[in-house]
C-alpha positions as a Python dict, from the first residue, in 0.01 Angstrom:
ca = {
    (1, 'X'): (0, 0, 0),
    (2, 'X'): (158, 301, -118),
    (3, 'X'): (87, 248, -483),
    (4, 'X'): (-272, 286, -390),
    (5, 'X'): (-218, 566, -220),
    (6, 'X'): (-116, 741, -531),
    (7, 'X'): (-406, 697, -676),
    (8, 'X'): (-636, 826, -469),
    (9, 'X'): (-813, 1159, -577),
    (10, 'X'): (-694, 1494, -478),
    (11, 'X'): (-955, 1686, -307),
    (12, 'X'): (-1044, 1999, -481),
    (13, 'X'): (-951, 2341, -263),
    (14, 'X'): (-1150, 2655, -311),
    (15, 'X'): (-846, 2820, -555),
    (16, 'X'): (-586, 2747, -709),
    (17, 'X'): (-265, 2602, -542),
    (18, 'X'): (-34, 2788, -768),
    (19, 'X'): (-254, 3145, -634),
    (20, 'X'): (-13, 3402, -497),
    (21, 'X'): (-46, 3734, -300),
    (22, 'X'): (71, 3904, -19),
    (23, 'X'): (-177, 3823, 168),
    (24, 'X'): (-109, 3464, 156),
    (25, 'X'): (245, 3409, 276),
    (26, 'X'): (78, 3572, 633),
    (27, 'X'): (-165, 3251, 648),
    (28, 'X'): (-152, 2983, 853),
    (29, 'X'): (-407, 2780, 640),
    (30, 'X'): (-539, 2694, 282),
    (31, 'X'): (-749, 3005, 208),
    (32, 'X'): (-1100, 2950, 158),
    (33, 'X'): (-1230, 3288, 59),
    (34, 'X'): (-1128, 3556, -186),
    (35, 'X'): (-1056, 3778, 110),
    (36, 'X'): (-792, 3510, 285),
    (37, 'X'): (-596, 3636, -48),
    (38, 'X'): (-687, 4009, -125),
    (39, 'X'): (-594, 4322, 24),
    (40, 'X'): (-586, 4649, -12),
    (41, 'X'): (-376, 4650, -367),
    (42, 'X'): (-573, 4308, -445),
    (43, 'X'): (-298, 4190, -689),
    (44, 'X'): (-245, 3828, -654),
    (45, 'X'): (-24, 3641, -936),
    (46, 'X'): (51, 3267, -1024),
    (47, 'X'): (324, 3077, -843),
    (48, 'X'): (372, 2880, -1228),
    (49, 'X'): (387, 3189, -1415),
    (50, 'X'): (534, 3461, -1156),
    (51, 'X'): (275, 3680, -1335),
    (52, 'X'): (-97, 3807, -1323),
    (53, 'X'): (-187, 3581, -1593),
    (54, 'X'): (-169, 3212, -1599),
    (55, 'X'): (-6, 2949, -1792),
    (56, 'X'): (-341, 2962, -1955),
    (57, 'X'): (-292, 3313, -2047),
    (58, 'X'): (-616, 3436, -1878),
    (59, 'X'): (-596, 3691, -1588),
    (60, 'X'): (-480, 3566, -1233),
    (61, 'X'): (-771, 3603, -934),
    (62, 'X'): (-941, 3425, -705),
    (63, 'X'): (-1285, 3411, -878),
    (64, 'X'): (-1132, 3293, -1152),
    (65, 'X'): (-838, 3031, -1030),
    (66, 'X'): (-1121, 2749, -921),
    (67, 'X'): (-1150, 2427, -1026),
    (68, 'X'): (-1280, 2399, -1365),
    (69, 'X'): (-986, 2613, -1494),
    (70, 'X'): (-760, 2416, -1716),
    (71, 'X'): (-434, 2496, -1513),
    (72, 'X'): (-589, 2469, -1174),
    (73, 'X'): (-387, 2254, -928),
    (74, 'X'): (-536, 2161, -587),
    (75, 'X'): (-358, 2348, -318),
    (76, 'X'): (-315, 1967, -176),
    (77, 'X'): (-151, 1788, -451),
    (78, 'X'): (221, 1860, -499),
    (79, 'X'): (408, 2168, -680),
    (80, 'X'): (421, 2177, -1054),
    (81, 'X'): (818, 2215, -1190),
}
């Protein structure tokens, strides 16, 4: 049983699970909106990284950490190392 539970698909989230701001260590809940990360400053900044670009080397923001990226990681599947 848990072998095949390892193998089911992640669900995709909204952004990136390796998406950082200030913004989102006052959550509660996966963010599902650009707002639930931005404020005022808007500078977010990837988890992986620890910088505003990503281990892609492309800029770090919400519109642009989605699925479809090549470094995107659910916000449901486990942290990277």
């Amino acid at each position: 049983m848990k072998d095949s539970i390892q193998h089911l698909p992640v669900l995709k989230t909204p952004f990136c699970g390796d998406l950082r701001s200030k913004k989102f260590f006052l959550s509660d809940q996966i963010a599902a909106t650009a707002d639930d990360y931005l404020d005022a400053s808007s500078h977010c900044w990837c988890y992986h990284t620890q910088q505003v670009v990503g281990p892609d080397g492309n800029i770090v923001m919400p519109e642009r950490c989605v699925p479809g990226r090549g470094c995107y990681r659910s916000a449901l599947e486990p942290a990277r190392n």
